[in-house]
Rosetta silent file (secondary structure, phi, psi, omega in degrees, C-alpha in Angstrom):
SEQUENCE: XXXXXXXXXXXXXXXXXXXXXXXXXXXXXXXXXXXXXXXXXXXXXXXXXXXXXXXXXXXXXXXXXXXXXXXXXXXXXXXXXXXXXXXXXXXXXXXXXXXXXXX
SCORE:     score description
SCORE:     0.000 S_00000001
   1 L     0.000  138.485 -166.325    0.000    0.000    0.000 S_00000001
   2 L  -104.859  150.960  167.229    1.702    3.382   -0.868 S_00000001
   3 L   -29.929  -63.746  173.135    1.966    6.494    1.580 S_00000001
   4 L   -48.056  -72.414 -169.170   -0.810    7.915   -0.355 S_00000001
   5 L   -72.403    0.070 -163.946   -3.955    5.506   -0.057 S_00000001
   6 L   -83.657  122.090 -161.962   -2.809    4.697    3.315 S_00000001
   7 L  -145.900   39.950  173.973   -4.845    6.867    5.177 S_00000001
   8 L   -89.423   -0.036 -175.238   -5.078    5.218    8.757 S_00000001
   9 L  -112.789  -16.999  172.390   -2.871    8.014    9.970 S_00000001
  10 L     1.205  142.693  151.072   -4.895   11.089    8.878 S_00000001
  11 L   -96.485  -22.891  173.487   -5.219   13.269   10.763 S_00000001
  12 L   -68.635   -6.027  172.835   -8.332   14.273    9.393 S_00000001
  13 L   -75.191  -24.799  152.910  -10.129   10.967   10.140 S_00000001
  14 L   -42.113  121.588 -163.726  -10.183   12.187   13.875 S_00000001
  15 L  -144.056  115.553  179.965  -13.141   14.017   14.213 S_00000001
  16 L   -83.543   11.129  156.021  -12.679   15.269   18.330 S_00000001
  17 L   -62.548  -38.174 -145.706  -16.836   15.520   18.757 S_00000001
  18 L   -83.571  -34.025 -158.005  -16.431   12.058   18.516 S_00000001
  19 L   -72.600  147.281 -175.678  -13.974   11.403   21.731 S_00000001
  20 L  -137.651  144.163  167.890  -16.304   11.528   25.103 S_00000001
  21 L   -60.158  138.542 -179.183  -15.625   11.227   28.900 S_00000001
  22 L   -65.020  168.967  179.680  -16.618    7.376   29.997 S_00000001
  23 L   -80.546  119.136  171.199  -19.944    7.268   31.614 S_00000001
  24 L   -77.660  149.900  157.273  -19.529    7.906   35.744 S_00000001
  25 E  -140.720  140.510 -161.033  -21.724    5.963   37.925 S_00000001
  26 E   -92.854  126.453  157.888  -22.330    6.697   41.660 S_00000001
  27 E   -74.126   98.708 -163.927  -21.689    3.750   43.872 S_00000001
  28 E   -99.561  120.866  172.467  -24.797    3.425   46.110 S_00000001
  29 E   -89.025  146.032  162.477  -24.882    1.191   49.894 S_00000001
  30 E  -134.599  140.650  157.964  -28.908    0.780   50.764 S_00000001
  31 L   -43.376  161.217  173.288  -29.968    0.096   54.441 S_00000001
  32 L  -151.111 -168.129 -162.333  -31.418   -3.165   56.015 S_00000001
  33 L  -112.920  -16.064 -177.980  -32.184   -4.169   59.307 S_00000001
  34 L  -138.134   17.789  175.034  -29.366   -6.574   59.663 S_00000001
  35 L   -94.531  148.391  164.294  -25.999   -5.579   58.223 S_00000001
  36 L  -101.299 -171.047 -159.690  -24.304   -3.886   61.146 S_00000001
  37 H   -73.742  -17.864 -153.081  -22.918   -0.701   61.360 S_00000001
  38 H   -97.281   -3.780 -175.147  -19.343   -1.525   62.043 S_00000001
  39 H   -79.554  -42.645 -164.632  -19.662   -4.211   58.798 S_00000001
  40 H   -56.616  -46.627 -160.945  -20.796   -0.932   56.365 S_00000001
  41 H   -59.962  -24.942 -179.737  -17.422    1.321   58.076 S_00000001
  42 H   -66.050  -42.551 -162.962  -15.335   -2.073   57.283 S_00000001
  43 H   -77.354  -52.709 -170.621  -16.676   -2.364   53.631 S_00000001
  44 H   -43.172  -47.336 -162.948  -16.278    1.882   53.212 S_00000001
  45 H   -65.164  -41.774 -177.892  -12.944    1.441   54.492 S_00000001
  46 H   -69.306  -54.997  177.597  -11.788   -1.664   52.687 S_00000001
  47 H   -58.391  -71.940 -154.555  -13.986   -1.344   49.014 S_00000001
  48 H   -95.747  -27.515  168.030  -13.685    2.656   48.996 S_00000001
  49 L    82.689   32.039 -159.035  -10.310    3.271   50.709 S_00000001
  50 L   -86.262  158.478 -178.466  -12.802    6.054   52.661 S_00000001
  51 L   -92.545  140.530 -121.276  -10.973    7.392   55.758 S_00000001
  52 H   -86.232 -112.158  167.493  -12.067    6.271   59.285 S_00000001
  53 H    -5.882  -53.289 -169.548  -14.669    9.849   59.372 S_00000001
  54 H   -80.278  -33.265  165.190  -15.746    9.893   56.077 S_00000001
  55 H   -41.193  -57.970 -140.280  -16.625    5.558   56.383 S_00000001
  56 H   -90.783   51.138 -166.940  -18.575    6.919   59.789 S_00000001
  57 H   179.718  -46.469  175.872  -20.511   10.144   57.640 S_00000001
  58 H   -67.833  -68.969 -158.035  -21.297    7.553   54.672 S_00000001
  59 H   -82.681    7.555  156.492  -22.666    4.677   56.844 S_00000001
  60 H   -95.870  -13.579  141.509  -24.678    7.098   58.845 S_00000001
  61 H   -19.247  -85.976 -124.719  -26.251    7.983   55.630 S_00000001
  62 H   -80.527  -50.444  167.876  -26.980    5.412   54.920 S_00000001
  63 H   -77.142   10.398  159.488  -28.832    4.355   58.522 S_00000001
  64 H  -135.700  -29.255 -171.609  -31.144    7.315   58.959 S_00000001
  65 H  -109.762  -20.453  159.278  -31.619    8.427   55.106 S_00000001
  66 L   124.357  -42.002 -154.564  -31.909    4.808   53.603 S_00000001
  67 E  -165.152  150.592 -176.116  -29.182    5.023   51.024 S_00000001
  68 E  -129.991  142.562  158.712  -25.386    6.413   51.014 S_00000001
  69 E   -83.324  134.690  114.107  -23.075    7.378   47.843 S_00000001
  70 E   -52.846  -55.517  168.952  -19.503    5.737   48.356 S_00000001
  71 E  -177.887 -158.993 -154.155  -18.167    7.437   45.086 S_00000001
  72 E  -137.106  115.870 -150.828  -18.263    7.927   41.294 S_00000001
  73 E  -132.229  138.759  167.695  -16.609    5.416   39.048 S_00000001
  74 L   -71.135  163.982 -137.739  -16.277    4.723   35.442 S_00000001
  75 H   -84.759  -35.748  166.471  -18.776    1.673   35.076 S_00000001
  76 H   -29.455  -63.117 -172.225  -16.229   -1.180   34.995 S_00000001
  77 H   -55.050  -74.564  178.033  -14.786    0.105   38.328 S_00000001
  78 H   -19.652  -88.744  169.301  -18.178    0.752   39.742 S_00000001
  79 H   -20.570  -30.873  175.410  -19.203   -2.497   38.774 S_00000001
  80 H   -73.263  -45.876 -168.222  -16.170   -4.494   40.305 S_00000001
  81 H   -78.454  -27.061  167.164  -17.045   -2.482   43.686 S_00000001
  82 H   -41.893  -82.326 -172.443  -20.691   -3.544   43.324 S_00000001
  83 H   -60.742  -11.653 -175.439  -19.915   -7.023   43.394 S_00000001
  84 H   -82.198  -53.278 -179.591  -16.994   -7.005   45.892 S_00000001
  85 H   -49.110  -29.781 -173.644  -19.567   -5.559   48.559 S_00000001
  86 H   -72.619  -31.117 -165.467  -21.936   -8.370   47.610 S_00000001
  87 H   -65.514  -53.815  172.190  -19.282  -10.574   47.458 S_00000001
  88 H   -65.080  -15.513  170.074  -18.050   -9.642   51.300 S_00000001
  89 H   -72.255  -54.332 -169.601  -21.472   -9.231   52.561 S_00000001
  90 H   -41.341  -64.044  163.441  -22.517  -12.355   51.594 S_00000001
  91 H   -42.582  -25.448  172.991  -19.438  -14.188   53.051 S_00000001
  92 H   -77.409  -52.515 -147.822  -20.340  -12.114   56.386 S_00000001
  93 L    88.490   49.619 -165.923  -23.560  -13.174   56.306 S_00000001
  94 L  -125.765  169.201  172.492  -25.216   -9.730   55.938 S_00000001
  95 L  -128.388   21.784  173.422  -27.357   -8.945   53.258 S_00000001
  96 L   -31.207  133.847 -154.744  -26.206   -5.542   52.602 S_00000001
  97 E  -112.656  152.491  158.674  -27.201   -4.221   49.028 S_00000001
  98 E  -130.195  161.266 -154.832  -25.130   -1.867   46.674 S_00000001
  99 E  -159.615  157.383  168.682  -26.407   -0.249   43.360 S_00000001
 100 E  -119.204  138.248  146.975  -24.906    1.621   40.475 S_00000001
 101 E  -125.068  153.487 -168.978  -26.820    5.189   39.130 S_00000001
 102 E   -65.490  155.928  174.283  -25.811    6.724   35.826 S_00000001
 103 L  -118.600    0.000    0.000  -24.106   10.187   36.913 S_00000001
């Protein structure tokens, strides 16, 4: 193929409208009646890498309003952290729930 038809290096084939920020998603904990409190500050701490205050400010969220944000993830990530909480509740024996919403 000659320099000329080759035209995988263009620059004009770039069109920057096209390139987009990945989709965030907010990383949700929802209350129950039987995960305890000190399981949610373990999972903030361990899953979210949240600091000893901010675990304790999240999981009291979470226990008087019903539902907490941990953070905002591209969907993979999000998704990985989803399932790790399920994975460690589960293993606990808790039945603590996590959720992704679109950001």
């Amino acid at each position: 193929m000659s320099e000329r038809t080759d035209t995988r290096y263009a620059p004009s084939l770039f069109d920057e409208s096209e390139a987009r920020e990945p989709r965030r998603f907010k990383v949700l904990l929802h209350n129950d009646d039987y995960t305890t409190m000190d399981f949610v500050v373990h999972v903030l701490r361990r899953v979210f890498q949240k600091p000893e205050q901010e675990a304790m400010r999240i999981m009291l969220a979470v226990h008087q309003q019903g539902l907490g944000m941990c953070g905002v993830y591209t969907a993979e990530v999000a998704e990985t952290k989803v399932d790790t909480v399920h994975a460690m509740a589960k293993a606990a024996g808790f039945p603590l729930r996590a959720s992704l919403e679109e950001v």
